[in-house]
C-alpha positions as CSV (number, residue, x, y, z in Angstrom):
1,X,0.0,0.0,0.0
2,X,1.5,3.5,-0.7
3,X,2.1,5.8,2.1
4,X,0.0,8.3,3.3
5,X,-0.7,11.3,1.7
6,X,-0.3,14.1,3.8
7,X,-3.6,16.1,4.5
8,X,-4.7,18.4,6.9
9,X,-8.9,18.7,6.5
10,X,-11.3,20.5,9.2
11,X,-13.4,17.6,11.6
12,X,-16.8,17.7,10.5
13,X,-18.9,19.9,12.4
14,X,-22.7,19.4,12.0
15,X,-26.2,19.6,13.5
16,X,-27.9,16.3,11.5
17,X,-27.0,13.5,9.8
18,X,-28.3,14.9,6.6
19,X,-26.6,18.5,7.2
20,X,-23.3,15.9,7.4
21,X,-24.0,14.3,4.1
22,X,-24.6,18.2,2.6
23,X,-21.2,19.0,4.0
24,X,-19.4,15.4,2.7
25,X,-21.2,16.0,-0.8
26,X,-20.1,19.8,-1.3
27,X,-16.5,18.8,-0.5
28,X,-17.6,16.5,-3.5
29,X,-17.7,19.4,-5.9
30,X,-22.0,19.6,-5.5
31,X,-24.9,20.5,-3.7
32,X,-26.8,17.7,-5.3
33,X,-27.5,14.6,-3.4
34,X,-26.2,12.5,-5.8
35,X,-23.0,12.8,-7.6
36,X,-21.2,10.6,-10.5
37,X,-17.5,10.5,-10.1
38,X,-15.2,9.2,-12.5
39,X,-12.7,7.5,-11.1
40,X,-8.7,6.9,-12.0
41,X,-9.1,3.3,-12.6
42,X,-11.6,4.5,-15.3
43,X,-14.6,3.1,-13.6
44,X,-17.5,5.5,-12.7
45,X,-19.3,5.4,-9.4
46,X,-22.5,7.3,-8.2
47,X,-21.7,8.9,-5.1
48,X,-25.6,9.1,-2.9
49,X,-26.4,8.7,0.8
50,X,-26.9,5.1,0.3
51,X,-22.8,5.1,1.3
52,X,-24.3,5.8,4.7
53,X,-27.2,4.3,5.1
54,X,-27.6,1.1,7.2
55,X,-30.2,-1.5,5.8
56,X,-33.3,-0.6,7.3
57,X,-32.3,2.9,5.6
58,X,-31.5,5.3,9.0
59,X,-28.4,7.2,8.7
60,X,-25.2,5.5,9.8
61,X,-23.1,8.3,9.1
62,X,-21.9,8.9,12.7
63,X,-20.9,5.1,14.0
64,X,-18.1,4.6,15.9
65,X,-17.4,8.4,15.8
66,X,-16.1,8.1,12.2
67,X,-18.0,11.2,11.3
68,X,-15.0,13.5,12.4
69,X,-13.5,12.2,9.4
70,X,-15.5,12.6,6.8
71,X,-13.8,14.8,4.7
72,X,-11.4,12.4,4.2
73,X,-13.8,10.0,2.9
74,X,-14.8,12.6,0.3
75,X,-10.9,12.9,-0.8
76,X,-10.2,9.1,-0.6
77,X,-13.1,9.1,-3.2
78,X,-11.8,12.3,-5.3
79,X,-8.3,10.0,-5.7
80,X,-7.6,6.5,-4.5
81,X,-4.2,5.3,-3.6
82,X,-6.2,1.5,-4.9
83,X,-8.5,0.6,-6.6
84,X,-9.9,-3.3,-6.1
85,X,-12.4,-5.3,-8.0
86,X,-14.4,-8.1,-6.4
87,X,-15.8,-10.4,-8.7
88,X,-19.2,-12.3,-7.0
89,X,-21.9,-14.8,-8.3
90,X,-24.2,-12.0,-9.4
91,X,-22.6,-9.0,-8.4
92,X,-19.3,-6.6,-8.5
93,X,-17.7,-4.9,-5.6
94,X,-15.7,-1.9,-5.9
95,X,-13.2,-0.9,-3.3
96,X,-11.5,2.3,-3.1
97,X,-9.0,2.4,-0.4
98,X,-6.1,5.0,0.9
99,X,-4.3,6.4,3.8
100,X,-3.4,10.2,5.2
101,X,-1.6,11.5,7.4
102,X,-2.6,15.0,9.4
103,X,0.7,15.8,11.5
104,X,1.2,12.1,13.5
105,X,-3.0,11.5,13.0
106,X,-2.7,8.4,10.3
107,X,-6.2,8.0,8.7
108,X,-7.0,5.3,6.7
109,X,-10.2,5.4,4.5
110,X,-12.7,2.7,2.1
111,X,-15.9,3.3,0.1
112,X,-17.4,0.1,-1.2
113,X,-19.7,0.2,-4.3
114,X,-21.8,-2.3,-5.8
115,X,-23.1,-3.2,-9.0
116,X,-24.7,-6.1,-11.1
117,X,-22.4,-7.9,-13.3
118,X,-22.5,-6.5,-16.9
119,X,-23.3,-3.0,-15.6
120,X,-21.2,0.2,-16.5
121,X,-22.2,2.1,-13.6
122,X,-20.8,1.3,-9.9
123,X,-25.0,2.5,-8.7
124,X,-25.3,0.5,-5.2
125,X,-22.9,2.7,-2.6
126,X,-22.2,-0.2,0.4
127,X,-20.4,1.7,3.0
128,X,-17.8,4.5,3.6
129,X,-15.6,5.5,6.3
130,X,-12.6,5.8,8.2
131,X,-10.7,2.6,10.1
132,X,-11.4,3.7,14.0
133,X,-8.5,0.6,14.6
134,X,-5.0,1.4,13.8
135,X,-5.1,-2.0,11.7
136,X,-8.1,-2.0,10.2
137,X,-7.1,-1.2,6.3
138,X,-4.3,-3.7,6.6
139,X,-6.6,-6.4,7.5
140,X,-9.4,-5.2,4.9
141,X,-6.9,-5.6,2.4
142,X,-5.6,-8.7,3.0
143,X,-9.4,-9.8,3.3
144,X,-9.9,-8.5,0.0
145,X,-6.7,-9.9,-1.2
146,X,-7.3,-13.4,-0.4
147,X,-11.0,-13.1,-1.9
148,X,-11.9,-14.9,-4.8
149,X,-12.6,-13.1,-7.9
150,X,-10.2,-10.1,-6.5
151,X,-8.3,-8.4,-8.7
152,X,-6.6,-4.8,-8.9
153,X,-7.8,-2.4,-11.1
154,X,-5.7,0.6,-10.2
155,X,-2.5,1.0,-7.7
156,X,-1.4,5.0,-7.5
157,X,1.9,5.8,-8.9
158,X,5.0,5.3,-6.0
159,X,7.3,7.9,-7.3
């Protein structure tokens, strides 16, 4: 994994869930509540609330105090340091993953999107947020790794 890029972004300050997502989608480049990104890998991915959304559909966007972090979410999606493909029975996963550093602060980020097989668009966001366990990307990765059907779409450039 590359090292981590170093970037100092403001915690998120906010009164709802919702005014959270405003402020996570304007560091997007919008004021929409939806957003396709193109990605380096060459793969597109709709960016929507559904990243933080639990199943029964309630906001999620605050567990685990992640929600501090945000912002780095929103860059980790802007530019991934990887890019990994999961290749299910009827379905793709998309994993964007990366690491920065703020001063000694090391914050390591996913954003998991989904699609059916066949499709252009990565439509189904699964999950974003920060690792709240030094660890946690490391063992994500390796998880992803050792998957079948994984396979690397995009790795950023260690110059």
């Amino acid at each position: 994994m590359p090292e981590p890029r170093e970037l100092t972004l403001p915690a998120l300050r906010y009164d709802t869930p919702k005014d959270a997502f405003r402020q996570f989608m304007r560091a997007l480049g919008t004021d929409e509540t939806s957003l396709r990104v193109p990605l380096v890998s060459g793969d597109t991915a709709l960016v929507s609330d559904d990243l933080f959304r639990n199943l029964q559909g309630g906001w999620k966007i605050a567990k685990r105090e992640r929600d501090q972090w945000l912002l780095y979410v929103a860059e980790l999606i802007k530019s991934p340091q990887e890019v990994w493909r999961l290749d299910l029975t009827m379905t793709e996963e998309l994993y964007l993953l990366g690491r920065f550093k703020m001063g000694k602060t090391r914050i390591d980020a996913v954003a998991v999107f989904t699609r059916e097989k066949g499709a252009d668009l990565w439509s189904g966001g699964k999950t974003a947020y920060t690792f709240d366990k030094p660890d946690g990307l490391d063992r994500k990765r390796r998880e992803i790794m050792t998957a079948s059907g994984a396979c690397v779409r995009w790795i950023e450039n260690k110059k």
